[in-house]
C-alpha positions in Angstrom: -1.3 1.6 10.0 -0.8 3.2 6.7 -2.0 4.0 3.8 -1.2 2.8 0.0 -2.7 3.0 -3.6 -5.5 -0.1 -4.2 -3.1 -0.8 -7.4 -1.6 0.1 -10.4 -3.1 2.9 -12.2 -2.7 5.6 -15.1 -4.0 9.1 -15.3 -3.7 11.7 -18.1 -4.4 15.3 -18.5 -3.5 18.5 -20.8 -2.1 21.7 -19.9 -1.5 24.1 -22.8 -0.8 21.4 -25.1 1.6 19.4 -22.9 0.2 16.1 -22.0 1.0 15.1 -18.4 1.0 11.3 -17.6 0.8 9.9 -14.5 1.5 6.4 -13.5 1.3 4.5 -10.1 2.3 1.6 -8.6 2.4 -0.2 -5.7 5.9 -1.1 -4.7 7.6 -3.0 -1.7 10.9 -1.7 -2.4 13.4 0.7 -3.9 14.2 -2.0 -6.4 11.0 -2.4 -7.6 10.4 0.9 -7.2 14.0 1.5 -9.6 12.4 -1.3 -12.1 8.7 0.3 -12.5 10.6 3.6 -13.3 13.2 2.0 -16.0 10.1 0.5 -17.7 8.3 3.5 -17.6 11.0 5.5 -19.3 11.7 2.6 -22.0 8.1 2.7 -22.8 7.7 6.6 -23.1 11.6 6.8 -24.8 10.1 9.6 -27.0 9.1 11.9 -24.2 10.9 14.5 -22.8 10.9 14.2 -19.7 9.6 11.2 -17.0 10.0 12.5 -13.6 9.9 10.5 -10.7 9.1 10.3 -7.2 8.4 7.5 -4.5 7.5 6.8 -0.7 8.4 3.6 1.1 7.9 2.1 3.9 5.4 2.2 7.1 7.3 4.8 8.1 7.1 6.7 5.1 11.6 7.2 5.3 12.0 5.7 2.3 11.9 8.7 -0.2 13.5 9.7 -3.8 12.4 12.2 -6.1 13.4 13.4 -9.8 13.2 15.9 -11.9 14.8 14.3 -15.0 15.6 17.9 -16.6 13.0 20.0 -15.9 13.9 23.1 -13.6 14.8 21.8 -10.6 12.3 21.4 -7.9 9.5 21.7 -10.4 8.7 18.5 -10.8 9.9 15.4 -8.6 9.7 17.7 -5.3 6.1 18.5 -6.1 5.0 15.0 -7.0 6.9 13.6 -3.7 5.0 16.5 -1.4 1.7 15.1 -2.6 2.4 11.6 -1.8 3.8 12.9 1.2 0.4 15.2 2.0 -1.9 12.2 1.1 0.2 10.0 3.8 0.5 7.5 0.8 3.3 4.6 1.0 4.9 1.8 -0.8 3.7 3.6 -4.0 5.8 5.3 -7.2 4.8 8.0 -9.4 6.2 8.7 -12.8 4.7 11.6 -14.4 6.0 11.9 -18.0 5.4 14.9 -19.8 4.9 15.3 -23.9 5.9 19.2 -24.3 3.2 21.0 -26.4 5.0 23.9 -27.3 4.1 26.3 -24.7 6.1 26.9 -21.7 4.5 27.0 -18.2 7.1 28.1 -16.2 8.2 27.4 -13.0 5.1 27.8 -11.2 3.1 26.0 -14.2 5.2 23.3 -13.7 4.5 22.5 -9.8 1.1 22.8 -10.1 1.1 20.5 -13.4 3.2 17.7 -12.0 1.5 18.0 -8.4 -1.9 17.8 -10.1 -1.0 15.0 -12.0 -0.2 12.8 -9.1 -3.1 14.6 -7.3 -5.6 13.7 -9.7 -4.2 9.5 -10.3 -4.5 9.1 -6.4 -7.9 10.5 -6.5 -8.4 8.2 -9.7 -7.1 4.8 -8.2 -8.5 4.7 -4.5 -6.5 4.3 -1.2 -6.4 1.7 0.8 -5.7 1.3 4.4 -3.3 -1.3 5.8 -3.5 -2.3 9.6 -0.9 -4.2 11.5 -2.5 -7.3 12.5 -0.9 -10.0 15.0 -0.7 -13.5 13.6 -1.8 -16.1 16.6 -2.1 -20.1 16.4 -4.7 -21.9 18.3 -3.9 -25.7 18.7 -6.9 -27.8 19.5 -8.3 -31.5 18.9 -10.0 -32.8 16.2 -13.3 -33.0 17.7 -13.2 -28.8 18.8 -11.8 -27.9 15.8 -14.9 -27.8 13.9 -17.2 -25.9 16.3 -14.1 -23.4 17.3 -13.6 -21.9 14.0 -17.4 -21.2 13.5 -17.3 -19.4 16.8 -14.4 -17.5 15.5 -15.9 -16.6 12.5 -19.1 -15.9 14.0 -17.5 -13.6 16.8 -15.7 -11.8 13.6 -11.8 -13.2 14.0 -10.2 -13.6 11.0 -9.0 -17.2 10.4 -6.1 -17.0 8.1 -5.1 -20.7 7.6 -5.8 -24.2 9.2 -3.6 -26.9 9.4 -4.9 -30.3 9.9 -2.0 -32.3 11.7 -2.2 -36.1 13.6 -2.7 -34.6 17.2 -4.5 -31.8 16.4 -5.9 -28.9 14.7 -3.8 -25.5 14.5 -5.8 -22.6 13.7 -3.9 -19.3 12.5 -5.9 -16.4 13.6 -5.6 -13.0 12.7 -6.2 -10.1 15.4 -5.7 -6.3 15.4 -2.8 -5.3 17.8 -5.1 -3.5 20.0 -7.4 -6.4 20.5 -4.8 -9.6 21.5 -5.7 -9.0 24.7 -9.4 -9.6 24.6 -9.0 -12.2 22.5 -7.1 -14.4 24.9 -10.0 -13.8 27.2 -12.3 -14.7 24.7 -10.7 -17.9 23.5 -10.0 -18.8 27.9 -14.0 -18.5 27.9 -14.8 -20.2 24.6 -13.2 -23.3 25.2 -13.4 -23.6 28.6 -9.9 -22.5 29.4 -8.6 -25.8 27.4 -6.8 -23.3 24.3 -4.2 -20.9 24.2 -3.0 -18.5 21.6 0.6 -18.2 20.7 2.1 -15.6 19.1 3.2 -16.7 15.3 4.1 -13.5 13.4 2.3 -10.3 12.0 0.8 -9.1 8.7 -1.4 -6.0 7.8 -5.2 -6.3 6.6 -6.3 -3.7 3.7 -9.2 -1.6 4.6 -10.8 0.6 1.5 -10.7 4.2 2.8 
């Protein structure tokens, strides 16, 4: 499991006249990751500066960061450590940065951009995604019916239904930790006449 941003968002905020403006997204990819940045930066052209940093992947290996001319490691390092901190993936920041005339210096700097994408994740929400294993349950027709309200009812997710000439398949979807009691479940709820076989895996987004 993991956690991401609930979806795109922007945040603003003003530091001795420079404005600091943080934008997320949800990405899946470096490409997308490459295109949310390029239209960032086409969109702010008359900003100095839109620094970038993103995390991807479950495993969080995925990782690039930015300072598009600000002193180095004063902006994209800072901005990646707090996605990093958080334990937020498959997300982008761009922060881009309107100079006010004042300089903060170095230290100014990493605190600006850090609170920046800080303050946007606090701003947007997190969500939590948990791997969940995809199983199909083949039954008849005439079971079909009373099986997927005792599914429901025993709070398994049904994810699909497919309605086919000998039968019934129900997609089911069941945290990893749990396949195992659900075999015995389904054994005891239809009298040992389904079984579940494996047929793939997705996550499930929990609101943290």
């Amino acid at each position: 499991m993991y956690l991401t941003i609930r979806r795109s968002f922007t945040h603003e905020l003003e530091i001795k006249k420079s404005r600091f403006i943080c934008h997320l997204s949800r990405v899946a990819d470096e490409e997308q990751a490459q295109a949310f940045i390029a239209g960032i930066r086409k969109q702010y052209w008359d900003a100095r500066h839109n620094c970038t940093a993103f995390v991807i992947g479950d495993d969080q290996r995925r990782e690039r960061s930015s300072d598009d001319g600000e002193p180095s490691g004063t902006a994209g390092v800072p901005m990646l450590e707090v996605l990093r901190r958080r334990g937020v993936t498959d997300t982008v920041a761009v922060v881009t940065r309107y100079f006010g005339g004042i300089k903060l210096g170095a230290g100014g700097l990493v605190r600006a951009y850090g609170s920046a994408v800080s303050e946007a994740l606090d701003g947007v929400g997190l969500l939590e995604r948990r791997p969940v294993s995809l199983l199909a349950v083949a039954v008849d027709h005439t079971r079909a019916g009373r099986l997927e309200n005792d599914l429901r009812a025993a709070g398994f997710a049904v994810n699909a239904l497919a309605y086919e000439p000998d039968g019934v398949r129900i997609e089911v979807g069941v945290p990893e930790p749990e396949v195992t009691g659900f075999r015995t479940w389904l054994a005891e709820a239809t009298g040992g006449a389904a079984q579940a076989v494996a047929a793939g895996r997705t996550f499930v987004e929990v609101p943290v």
